[in-house]
C-alpha positions in Angstrom: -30.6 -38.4 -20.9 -30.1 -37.5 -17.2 -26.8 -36.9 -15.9 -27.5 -40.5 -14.0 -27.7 -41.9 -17.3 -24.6 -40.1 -18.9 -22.3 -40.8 -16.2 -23.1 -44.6 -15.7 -22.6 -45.3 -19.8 -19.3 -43.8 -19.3 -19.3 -46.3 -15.8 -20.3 -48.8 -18.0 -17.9 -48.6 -21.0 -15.0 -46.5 -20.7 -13.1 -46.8 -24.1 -16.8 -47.3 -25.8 -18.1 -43.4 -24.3 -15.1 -41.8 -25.1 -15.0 -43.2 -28.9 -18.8 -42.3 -29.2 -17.3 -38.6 -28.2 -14.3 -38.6 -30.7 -16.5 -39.2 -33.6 -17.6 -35.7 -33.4 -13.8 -34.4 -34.3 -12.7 -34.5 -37.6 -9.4 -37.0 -38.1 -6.6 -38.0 -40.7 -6.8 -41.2 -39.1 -9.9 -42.0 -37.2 -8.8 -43.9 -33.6 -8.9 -47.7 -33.6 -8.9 -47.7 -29.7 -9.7 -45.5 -27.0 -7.0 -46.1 -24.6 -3.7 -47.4 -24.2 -1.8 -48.8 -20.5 1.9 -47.9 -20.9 2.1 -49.3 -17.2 3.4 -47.8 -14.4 0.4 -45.1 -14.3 0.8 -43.9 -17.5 -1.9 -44.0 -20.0 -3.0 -42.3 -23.4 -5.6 -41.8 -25.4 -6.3 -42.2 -29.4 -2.5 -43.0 -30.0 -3.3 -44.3 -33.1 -5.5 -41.1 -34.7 -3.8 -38.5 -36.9 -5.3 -35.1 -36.8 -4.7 -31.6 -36.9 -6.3 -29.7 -33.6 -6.0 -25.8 -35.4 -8.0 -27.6 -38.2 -10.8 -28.8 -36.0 -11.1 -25.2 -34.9 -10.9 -23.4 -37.7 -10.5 -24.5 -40.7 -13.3 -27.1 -40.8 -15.6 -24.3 -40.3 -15.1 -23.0 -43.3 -15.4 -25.7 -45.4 -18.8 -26.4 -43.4 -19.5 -22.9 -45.5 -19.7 -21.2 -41.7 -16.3 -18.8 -43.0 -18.5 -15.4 -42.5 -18.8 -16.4 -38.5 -17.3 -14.5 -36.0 -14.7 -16.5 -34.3 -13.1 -13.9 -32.1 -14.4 -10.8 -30.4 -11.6 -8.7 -29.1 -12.9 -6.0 -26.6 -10.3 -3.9 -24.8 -11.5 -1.1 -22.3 -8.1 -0.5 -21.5 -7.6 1.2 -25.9 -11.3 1.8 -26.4 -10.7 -0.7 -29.8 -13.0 -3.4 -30.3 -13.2 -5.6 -33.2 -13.8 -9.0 -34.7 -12.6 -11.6 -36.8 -14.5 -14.1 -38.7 -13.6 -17.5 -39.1 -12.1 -17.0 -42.9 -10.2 -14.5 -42.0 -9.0 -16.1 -38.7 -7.8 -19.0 -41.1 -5.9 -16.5 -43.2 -4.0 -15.0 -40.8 -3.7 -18.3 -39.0 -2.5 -19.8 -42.1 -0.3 -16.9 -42.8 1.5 -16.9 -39.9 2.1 -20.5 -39.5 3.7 -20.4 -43.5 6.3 -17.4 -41.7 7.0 -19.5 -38.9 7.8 -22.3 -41.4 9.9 -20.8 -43.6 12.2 -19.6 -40.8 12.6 -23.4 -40.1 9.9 -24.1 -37.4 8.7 -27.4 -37.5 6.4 -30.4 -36.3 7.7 -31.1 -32.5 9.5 -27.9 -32.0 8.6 -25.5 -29.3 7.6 -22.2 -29.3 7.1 -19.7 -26.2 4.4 -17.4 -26.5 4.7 -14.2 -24.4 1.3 -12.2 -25.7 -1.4 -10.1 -23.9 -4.9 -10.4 -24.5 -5.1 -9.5 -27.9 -6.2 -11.8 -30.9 -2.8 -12.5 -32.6 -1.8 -14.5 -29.4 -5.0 -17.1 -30.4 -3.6 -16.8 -33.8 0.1 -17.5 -32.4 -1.1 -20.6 -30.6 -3.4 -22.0 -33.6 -0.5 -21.0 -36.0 2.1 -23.3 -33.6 -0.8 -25.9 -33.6 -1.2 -26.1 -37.8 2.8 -26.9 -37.8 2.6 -29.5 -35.1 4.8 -27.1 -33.5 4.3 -27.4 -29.4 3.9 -24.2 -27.8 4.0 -22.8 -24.3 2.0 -19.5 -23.6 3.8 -17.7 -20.5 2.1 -15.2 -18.4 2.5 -11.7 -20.6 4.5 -9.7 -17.8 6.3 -12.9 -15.7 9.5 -11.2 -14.9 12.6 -12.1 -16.9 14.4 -14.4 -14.4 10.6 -16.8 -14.4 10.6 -16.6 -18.2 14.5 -18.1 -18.5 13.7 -20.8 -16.4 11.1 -21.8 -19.0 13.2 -21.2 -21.8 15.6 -23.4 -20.6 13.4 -26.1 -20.1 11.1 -25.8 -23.0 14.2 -25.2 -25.1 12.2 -23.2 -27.6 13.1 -22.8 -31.1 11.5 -19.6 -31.1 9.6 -17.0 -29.2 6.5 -14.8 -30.1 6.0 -12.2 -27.8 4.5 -8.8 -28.2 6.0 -5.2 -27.3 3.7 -4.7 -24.7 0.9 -5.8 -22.3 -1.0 -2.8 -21.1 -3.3 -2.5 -17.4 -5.0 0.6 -16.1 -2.9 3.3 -16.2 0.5 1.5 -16.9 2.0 0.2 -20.1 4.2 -3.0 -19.2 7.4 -3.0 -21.7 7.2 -6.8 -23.1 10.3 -6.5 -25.2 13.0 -5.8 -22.2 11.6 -8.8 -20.5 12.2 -10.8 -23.0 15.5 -9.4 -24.4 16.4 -10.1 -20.3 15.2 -13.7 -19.8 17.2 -14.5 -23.4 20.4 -13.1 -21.7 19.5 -15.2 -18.4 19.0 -18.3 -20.4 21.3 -20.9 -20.8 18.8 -22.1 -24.2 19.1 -19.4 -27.1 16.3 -19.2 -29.3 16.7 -19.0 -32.7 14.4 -16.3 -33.8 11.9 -13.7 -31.8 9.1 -12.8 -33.2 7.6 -9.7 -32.4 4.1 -7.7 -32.7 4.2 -4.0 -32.9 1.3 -2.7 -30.3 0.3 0.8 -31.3 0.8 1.9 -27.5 4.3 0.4 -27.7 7.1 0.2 -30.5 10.0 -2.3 -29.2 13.2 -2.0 -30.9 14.3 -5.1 -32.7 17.4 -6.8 -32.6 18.1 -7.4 -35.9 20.4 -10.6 -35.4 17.3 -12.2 -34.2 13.9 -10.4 -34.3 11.5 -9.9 -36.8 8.2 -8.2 -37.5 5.1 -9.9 -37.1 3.7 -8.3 -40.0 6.9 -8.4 -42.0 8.3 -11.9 -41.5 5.3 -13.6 -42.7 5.2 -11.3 -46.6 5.7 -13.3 -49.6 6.0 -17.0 -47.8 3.7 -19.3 -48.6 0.4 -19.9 -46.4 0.8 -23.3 -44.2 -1.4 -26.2 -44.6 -2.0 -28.1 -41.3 0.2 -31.1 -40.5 -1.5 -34.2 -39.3 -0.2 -35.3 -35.9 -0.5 -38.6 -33.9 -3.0 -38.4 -31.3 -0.5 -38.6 -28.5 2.1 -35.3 -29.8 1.8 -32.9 -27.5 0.1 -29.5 -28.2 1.5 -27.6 -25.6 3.2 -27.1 -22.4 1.6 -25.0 -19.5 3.7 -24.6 -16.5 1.6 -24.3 -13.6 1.5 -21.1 -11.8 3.9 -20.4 -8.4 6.7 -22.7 -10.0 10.0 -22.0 -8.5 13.2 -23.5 -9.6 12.4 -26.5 -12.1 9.6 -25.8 -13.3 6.4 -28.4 -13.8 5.6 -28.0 -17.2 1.9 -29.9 -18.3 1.9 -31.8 -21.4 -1.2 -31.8 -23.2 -1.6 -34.6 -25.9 -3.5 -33.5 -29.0 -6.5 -35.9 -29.5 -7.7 -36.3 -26.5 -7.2 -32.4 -25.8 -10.0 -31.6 -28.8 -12.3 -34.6 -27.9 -12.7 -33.8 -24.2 -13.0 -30.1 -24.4 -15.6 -30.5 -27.7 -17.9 -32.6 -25.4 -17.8 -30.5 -22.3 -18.9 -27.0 -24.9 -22.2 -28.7 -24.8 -22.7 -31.1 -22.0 -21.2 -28.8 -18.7 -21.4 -25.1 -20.7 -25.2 -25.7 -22.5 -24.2 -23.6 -25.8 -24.2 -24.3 -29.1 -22.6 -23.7 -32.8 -22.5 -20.0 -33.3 -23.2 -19.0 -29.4 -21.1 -16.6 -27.8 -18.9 -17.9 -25.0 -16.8 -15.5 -22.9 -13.8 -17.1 -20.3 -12.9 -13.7 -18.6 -9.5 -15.0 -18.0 -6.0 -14.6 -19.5 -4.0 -16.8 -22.4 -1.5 -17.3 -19.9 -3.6 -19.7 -17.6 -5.3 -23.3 -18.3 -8.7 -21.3 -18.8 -7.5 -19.7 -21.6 -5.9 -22.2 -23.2 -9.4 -24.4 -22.7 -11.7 -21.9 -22.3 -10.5 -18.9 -24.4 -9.1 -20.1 -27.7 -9.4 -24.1 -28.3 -13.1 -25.2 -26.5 -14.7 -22.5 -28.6 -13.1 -22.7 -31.9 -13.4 -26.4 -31.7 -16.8 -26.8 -31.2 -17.7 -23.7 -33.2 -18.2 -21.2 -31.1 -17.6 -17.1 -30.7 -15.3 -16.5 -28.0 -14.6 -13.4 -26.9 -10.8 -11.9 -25.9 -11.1 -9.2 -22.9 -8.6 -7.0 -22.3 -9.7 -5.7 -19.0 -10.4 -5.9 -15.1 -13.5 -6.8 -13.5 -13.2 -3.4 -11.7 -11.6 0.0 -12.8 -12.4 -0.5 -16.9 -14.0 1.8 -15.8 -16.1 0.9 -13.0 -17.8 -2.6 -12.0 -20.3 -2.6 -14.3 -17.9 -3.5 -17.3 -18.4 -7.8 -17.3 -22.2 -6.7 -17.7 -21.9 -4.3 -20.7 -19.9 -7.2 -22.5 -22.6 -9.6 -21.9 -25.0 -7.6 -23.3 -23.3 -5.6 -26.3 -21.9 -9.0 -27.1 -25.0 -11.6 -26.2 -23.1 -14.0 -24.1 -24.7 -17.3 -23.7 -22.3 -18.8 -21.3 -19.8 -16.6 -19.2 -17.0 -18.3 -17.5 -14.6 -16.1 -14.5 -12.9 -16.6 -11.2 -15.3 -16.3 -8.3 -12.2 -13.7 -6.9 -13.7 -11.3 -9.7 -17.0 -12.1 -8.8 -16.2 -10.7 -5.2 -14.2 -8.1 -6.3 -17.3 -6.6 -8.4 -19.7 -7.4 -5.3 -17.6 -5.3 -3.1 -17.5 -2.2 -5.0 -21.7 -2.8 -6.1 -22.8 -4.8 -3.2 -26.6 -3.9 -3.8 -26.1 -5.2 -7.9 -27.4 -1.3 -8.9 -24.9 -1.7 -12.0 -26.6 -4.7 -13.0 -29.8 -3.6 -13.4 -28.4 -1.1 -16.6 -27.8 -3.8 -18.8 -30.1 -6.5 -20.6 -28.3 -9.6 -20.0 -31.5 -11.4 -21.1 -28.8 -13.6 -23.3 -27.1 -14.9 -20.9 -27.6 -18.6 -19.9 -25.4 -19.1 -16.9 -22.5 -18.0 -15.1 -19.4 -20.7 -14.7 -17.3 -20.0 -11.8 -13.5 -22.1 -11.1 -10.2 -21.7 -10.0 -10.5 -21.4 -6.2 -13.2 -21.6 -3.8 -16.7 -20.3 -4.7 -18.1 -19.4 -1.3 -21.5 -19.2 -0.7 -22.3 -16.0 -0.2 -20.4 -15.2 -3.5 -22.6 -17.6 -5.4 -25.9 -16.4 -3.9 -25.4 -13.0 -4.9 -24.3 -13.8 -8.3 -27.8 -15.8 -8.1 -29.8 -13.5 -6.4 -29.1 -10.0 -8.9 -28.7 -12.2 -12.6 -31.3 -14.8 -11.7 -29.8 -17.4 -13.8 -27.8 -20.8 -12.7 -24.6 -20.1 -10.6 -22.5 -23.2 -11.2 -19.4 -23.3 -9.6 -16.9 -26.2 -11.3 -13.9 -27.4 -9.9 -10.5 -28.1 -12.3 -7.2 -27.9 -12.5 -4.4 -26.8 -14.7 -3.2 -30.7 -14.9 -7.1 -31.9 -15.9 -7.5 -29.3 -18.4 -11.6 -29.5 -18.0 -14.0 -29.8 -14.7 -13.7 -32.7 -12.7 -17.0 -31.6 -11.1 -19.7 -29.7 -12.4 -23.2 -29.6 -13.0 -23.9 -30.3 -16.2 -26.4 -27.5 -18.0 -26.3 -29.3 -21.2 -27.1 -32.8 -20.1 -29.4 -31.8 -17.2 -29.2 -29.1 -14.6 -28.8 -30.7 -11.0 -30.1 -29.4 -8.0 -27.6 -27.3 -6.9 -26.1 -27.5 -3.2 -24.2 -24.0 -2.8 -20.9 -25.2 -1.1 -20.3 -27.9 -4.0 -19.4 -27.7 -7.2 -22.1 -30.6 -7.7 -20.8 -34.2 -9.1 -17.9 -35.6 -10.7 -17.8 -35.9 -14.9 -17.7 -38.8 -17.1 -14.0 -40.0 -16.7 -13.3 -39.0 -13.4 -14.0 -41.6 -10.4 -13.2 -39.1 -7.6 -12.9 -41.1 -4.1 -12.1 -39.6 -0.6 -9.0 -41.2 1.0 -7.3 -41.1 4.2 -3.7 -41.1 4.6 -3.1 -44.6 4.6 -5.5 -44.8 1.0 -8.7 -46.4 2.5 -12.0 -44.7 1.5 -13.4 -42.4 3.6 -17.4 -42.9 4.8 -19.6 -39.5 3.7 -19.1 -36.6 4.9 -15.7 -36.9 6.4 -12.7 -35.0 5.3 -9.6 -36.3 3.4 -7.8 -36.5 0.2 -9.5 -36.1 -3.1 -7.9 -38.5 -5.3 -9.0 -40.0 -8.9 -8.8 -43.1 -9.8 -6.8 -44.1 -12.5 -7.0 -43.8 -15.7 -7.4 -40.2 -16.0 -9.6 -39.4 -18.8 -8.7 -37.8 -22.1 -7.2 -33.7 -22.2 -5.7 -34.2 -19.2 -1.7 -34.6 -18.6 -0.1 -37.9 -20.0 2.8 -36.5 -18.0 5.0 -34.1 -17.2 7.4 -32.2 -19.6 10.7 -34.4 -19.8 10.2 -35.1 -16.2 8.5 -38.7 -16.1 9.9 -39.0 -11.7 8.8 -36.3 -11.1 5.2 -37.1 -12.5 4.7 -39.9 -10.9 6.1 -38.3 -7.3 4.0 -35.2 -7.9 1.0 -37.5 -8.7 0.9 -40.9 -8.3 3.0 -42.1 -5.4 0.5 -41.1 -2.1 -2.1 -43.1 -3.3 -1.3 -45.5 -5.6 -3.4 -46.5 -8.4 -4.9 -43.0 -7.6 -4.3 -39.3 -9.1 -3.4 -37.5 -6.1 -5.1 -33.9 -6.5 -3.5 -31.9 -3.9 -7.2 -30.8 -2.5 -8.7 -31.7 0.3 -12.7 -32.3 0.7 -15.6 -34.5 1.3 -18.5 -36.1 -0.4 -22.0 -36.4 1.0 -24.1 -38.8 1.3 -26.1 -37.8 -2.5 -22.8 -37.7 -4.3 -21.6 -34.2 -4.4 -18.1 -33.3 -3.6 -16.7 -30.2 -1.4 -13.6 -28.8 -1.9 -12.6 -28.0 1.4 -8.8 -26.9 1.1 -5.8 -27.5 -0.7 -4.4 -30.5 1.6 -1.8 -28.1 2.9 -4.5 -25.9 4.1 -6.5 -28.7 6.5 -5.0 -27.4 9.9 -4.6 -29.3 13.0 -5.8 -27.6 16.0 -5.8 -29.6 19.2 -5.8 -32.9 17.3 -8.9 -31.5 15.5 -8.2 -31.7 11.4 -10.2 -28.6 10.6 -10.7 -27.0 6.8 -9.8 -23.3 6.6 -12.3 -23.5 3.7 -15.0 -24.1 5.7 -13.8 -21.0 8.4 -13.9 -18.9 5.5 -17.4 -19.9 4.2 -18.9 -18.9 7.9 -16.7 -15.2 7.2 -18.0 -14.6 4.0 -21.2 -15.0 4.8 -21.0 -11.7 7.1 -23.0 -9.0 5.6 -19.8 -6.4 5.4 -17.5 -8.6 4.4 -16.2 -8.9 0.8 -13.7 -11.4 0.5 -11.6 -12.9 3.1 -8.7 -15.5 4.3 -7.9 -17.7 7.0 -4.5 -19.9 7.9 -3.3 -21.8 10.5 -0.6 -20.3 12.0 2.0 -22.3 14.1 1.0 -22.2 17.9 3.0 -23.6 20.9 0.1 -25.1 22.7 -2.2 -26.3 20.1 -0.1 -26.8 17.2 -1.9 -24.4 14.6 -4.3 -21.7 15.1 -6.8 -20.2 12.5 -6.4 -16.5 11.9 -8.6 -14.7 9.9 -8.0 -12.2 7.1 -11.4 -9.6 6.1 -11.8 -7.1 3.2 -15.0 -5.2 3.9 -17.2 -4.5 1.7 -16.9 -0.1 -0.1 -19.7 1.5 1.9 -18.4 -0.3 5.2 -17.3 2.3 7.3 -18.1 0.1 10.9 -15.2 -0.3 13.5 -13.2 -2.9 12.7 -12.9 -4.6 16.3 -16.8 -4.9 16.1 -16.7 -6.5 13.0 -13.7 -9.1 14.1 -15.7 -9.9 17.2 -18.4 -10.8 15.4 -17.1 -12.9 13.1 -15.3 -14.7 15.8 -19.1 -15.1 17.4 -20.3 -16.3 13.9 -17.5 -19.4 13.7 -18.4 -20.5 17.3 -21.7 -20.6 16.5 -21.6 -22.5 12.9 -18.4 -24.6 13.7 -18.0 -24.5 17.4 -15.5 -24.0 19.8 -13.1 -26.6 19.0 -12.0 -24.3 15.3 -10.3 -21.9 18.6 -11.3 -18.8 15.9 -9.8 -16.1 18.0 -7.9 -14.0 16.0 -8.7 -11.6 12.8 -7.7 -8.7 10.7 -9.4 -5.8 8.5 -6.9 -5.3 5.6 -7.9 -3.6 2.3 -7.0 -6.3 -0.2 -5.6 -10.0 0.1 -2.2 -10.9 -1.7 -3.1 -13.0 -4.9 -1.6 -14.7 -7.8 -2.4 -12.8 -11.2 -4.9 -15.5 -11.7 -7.1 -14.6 -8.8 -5.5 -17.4 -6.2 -5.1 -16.3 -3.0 -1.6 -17.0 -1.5 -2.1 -18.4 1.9 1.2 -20.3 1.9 3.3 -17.4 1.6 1.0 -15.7 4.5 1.9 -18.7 6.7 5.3 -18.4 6.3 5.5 -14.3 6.3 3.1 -14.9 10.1 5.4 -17.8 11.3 8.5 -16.0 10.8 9.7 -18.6 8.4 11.9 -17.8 5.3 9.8 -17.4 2.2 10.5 -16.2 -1.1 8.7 -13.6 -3.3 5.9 -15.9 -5.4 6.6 -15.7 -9.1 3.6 -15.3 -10.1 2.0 -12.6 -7.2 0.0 -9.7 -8.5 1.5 -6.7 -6.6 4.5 -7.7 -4.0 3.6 -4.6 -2.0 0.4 -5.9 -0.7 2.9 -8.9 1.3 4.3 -5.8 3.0 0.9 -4.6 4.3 -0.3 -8.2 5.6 2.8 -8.3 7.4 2.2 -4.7 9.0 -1.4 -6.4 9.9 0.3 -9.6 11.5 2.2 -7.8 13.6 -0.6 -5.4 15.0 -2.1 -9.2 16.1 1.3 -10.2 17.3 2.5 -12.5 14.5 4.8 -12.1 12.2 8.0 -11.3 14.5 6.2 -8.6 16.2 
């Protein structure tokens, strides 16, 4: 079948494509019905099943007789340990630790806050909660103590598993004191704190409370899995840069295990048994997807890295796991991408390794630009496929599909929309937009299974986050276009369209024209506030290691380059060298916060930022341009 053909029998029979897709998960209760209208915009899917989601990824592989599989690789260049853990033995200490978390009272419908590096035991934490029916909600391993309160006190856990410490290049970050902190902060006590002794790290337990991983779960029985209806909630993810109540994603269980099953092989082209690496973290939506459940469900090897794309030791280390490992399908952020391009921008490191395994390279969680993708392309001569998703959808919205038919790619796009979405450009009144022209990426309703039902004990806020703009419509929060053949662009997020002059201009596509200077690594541009024409564009360059040109040359001619590919009415005056770009952990790049820091504007330090000091040295660049106060 041709992806023409796939995505017009969904067109054709909603409830009928995504029942055909279910039957491929194993259930208690088998769904009657697809979906169900609760009104209002609120929908779900399999209501009626009963299943068990840590089952379908693990336990039913075993009784298949596939026990002796490896389900996890665990490969840490930060220790030097590597190991792995078949599917039998991820069962048993699955199994294991869900029978310790029952005996200390932890039931179907509780919550559980999972505080866990990248180390095995937290996929085992996360299938353990998911055998109990238990909901849990994997925070960021390091989120400072006053950002993990605020989630304790609205997930009101009934316990927390954390470990005693995360580790990164040279540093070890003490786990246990956050923690201990953010209890004191919260308003929510848990009940019990479950803690796993790192051998770089032993955390002193408070006895009233804490208990050893290894410890707690000796001489309780192992825990059988606990059939849930197919709309309980598996977890909670709260979406990264919250600030005061947080927006904690729901995601229901059925539709959670038939959605991501069916994208393993239609978007990621592997099957039972391949090797699939997501080099992301447990604390993001990609590791939840990408890392533990897509895998295990559909029978899989995924692989937990402990490690940078750079620095682990050099930026050759994604391409030694793809070959020591033979990785069919490797998933990352395009910002790693870049950041290995500009410390090997001639791909010499690439050429060491046999990657002859690999199938393709996924790329998703911010703009892929071009250049980024062609050189991916160009050194590991295999499809480049940059998807688009969001923490709320829990898969790709757009993709191309490898495992229904590869597209023809157009670099700029990440291709056409997937079976349940029905993605439509709208202006700001809600009227479709004509190809080609820039607005409002909203989905029509209903969303399709795995993604949020809703918002953690925060229904208004739901539907004022999401459905009130366009109604009918998901609102996405991007910005973007598609062309006359069908495939989207991701321009911006809608905050990051700019208004010069009357002209509604994507910083996006500024950026594209940027990147695709031969010295430049990676780069930024915002509109900043400007008396005459309302917002200007100002650009933001990392040059490439090797690039030892003057600066003003290089600024001039990227100024040249955006006349010439957008014209004069973008009024691209204005850019900096700096030597890196202020991101979230997960590799987004905060442009609000540089808005705010160039406009003089109060702002408040991101919660989820990488390294605060880099905010200092993009102000100290501002200012040399005559922004930020200066």
């Amino acid at each position: 079948m041709s992806y023409k053909d796939v995505y017009q029998s969904w067109e054709n029979d909603h409830e009928g494509f995504w029942l055909e897709a279910a039957s491929y998960i194993d259930w208690d209760k088998a769904p009657s019905k697809a979906l169900t209208d609760k009104g209002n915009g609120l929908y779900e899917w399999f209501s009626d099943s009963m299943g068990n989601t840590c089952h379908n990824a693990v336990d039913r592989h075993v009784e298949a007789g596939r026990g002796d599989q490896t389900a996890i690789i665990y490969d840490s260049p930060i220790t030097g340990k590597k190991g792995n853990v078949s599917f039998s033995e991820l069962r048993d200490q699955v199994a294991s630790l869900a029978g310790g978390l029952a005996a200390k009272g932890v039931a179907k419908g509780d919550r559980v806050i999972i505080y866990m590096p990248m180390v095995p035991e937290a996929l085992v934490a996360m299938l353990a909660c998911a055998r109990l029916g238990a909901i849990h909600s994997v925070v960021f391993g390091g989120f400072a103590s006053n950002e993990l309160a605020v989630r304790i006190d609205d997930a009101t856990p009934k316990a927390i598993i954390a470990a005693s410490c995360g580790l990164e290049p040279g540093r070890v970050v003490h786990y246990k004191p956050l923690v201990d902190g953010a209890i004191e902060l919260a308003t929510h006590k848990p009940e019990l704190c479950v803690i796993f002794q790192r051998d770089e790290e032993y955390a002193e337990l408070n006895q009233s409370r804490d208990v050893d991983w290894h410890d707690f779960q000796k001489h309780t029985p192992e825990a059988d899995c606990v059939p849930v209806e197919g709309n309980h909630p598996l977890y909670i993810l709260y979406t990264s840069g919250t600030t005061g109540a947080p927006k904690g994603v729901i995601r229901a269980s059925a539709g959670h295990m038939v959605a991501l099953y069916w994208t393993m092989e239609k978007i990621y082209n592997v099957k039972p048994g391949d090797v699939f690496w997501a080099a992301s973290d447990v604390g993001w939506v990609v590791g939840h997807s990408y890392i533990c459940y897509g895998p295990l469900l559909h029978g899989n090897t995924t692989i937990v890295f402990e490690g940078k794309p750079v620095g682990t030791p050099d930026a050759g280390t994604f391409w030694r796991v793809i070959e020591e490992h033979k990785v069919r399908s490797f998933f990352t952020a395009p910002t790693a991408i870049r950041a290995v391009k500009r410390e090997d921008p001639t791909g010499n490191l690439i050429k060491d390794y046999d990657l002859s395994n690999l199938g393709a390279l996924f790329l998703a969680g911010e703009r892929a630009d071009p250049d980024t993708i062609q050189w991916a392309f160009d050194h590991l001569k295999v499809p480049v496929v940059d998807h688009w998703w969001q923490t709320e959808t829990g898969f790709a919205i757009a993709a191309n599909p490898l495992g229904v038919e590869e597209i023809p790619v157009k670099i700029g796009s990440p291709s056409k929309p997937m079976p349940g979405y029905d993605v439509q450009i709208l202006d700001e009144g809600g009227n479709q937009m004509g190809p080609n022209e820039l607005g409002a990426i909203a989905i029509k309703l209903p969303l399709p299974p795995g993604t949020l039902p809703g918002l953690w004990n925060a229904e208004d806020r739901f539907r004022k986050s999401y459905l009130t703009t366009f109604p009918g419509y998901y609102e996405t929060g991007d910005a973007g276009m598609i062309d006359e053949d069908g495939y989207l662009y991701i321009m911006a997020r809608t905050d990051d369209v700019i208004n010069v002059a009357g002209h509604r201009l994507s910083t996006g596509g500024m950026e594209e024209v940027l990147a695709g200077h031969p010295d430049v690594a990676e780069c930024a541009v915002i509109g900043v506030a400007d008396q005459l024409k309302g917002q200007m564009p100002v650009g933001f360059l990392c040059l490439n290691a090797g690039a030892d040109r003057d600066h003003g040359d290089v600024v001039s001619e990227v100024v040249k380059l955006v006349r010439e590919k957008i014209g004069p009415v973008a009024a691209f005056k204005m850019a900096v060298v700096v030597d890196r770009l202020p991101k979230t952990r997960s590799g987004k790049i905060l442009r609000g916060t540089m808005v705010n820091i160039a406009d003089g504007t109060k702002w408040k330090m991101p919660a989820t930022i990488d390294d605060p000091a880099i905010l200092d040295e993009i102000t100290v660049a501002l200012k040399s341009i005559g922004y930020a106060g200066a």
